[in-house]
C-alpha positions in Angstrom: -161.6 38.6 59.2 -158.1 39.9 59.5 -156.3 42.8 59.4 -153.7 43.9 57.0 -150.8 45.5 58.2 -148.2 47.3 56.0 -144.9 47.9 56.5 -145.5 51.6 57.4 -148.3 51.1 59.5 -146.0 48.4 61.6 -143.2 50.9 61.9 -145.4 53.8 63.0 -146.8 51.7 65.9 -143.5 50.0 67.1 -142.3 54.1 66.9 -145.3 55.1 68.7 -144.8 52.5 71.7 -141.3 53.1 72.0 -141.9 56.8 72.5 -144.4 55.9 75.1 -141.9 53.4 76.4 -139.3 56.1 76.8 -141.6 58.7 78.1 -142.8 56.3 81.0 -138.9 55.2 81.9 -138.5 59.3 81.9 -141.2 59.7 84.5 -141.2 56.9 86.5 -137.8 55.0 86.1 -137.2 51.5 85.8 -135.9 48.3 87.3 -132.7 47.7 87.1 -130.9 43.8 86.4 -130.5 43.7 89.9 -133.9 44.3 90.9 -133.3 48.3 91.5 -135.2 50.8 91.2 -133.2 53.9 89.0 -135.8 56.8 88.6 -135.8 58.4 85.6 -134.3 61.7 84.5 -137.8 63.6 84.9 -138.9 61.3 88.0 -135.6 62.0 89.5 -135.7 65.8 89.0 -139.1 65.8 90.8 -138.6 64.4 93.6 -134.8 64.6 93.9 -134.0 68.2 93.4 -135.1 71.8 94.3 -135.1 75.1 91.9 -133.9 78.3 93.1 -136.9 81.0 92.3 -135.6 84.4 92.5 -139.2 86.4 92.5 -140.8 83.8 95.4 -141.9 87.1 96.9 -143.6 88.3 94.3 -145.4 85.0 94.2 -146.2 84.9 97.4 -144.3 82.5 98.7 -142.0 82.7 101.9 -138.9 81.2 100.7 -137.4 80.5 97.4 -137.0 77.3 97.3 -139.2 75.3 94.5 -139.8 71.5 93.8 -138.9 70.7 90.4 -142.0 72.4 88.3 -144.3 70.1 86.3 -144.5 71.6 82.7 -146.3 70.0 80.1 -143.1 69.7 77.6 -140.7 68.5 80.3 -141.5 64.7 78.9 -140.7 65.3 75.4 -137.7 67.7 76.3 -135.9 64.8 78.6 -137.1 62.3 75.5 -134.6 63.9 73.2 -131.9 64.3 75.4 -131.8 60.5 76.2 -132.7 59.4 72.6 -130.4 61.7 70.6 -126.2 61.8 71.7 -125.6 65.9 71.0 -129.0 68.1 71.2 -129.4 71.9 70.7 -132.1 73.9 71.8 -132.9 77.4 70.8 -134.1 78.9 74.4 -135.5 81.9 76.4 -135.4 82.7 79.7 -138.6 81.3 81.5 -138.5 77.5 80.1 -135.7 76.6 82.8 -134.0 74.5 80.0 -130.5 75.5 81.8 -132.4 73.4 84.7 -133.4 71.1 82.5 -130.5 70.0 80.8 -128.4 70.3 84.2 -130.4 68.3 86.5 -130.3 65.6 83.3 -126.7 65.7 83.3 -126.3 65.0 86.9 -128.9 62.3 86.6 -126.8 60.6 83.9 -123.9 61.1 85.8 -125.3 59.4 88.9 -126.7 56.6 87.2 -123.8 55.9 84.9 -120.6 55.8 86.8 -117.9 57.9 85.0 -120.1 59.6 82.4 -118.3 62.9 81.3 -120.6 65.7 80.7 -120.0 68.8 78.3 -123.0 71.8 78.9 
C-alpha cells in the first residue's frame, strides 16, 4: 500500500524541515566548506557574549553580569532575522530584542567579512 502525497502536503513538510533546519543551524551552528565549525547566531550569543543586568541586586546576584538568557522565543526570533532581509518588530522593554538584534548583527558581521549593518 502507498501513500499519496499532494502537492500541498509535500510543500508543507519540505517548509516544516527547513524551519527545523534553520532553527538547529541557529542553535548549534554548522560546518563550514573548510571543515569549520561557525556557531550560529543563537549558539553564538550563548556562549559568546554576556548581558548587562541592571537590577542583579535585586535578584540576588553579586555582580551584573549575565550569560546570554535562554528564552523560549529566542529560536524563532533569530529564524526571522536570518530568513527575511529587513525585519520590524513591535517591542517592549523586558524581551531584550535590542540584545537580540545586536548580538545578531555582530554575529553576521563576524561571520561575513564586510557585512554593513543598519539598527
Amino acid at each position: 500500500m502507498s501513500t499519496v502525497i499532494s502537492p500541498l502536503q509535500k510543500t508543507v513538510s519540505e517548509t516544516l524541515w527547513n524551519q527545523d533546519a534553520t532553527v538547529r543551524m541557529i542553535e548549534r551552528g554548522y560546518k563550514d566548506r573548510r571543515g569549520y565549525w561557525v556557531p550560529g547566531p543563537l549558539a553564538w550569543a550563548y556562549h559568546c557574549t554576556e548581558t548587562f543586568d541592571p537590577h542583579y541586586l535585586d535578584k540576588g546576584f553579586p555582580t551584573p553580569n549575565r550569560p546570554f538568557p535562554r528564552l523560549p522565543y529566542f529560536p524563532w526570533l533569530f529564524a526571522k532575522m536570518l530568513q527575511e532581509p529587513v525585519v520590524f518588530f513591535p517591542k517592549s522593554r523586558e524581551m531584550l530584542l535590542s540584545w537580540c538584534v545586536t548580538a545578531y548583527c555582530v554575529w553576521h558581521c563576524q561571520v561575513f567579512p564586510g557585512t554593513q549593518v543598519i539598527i
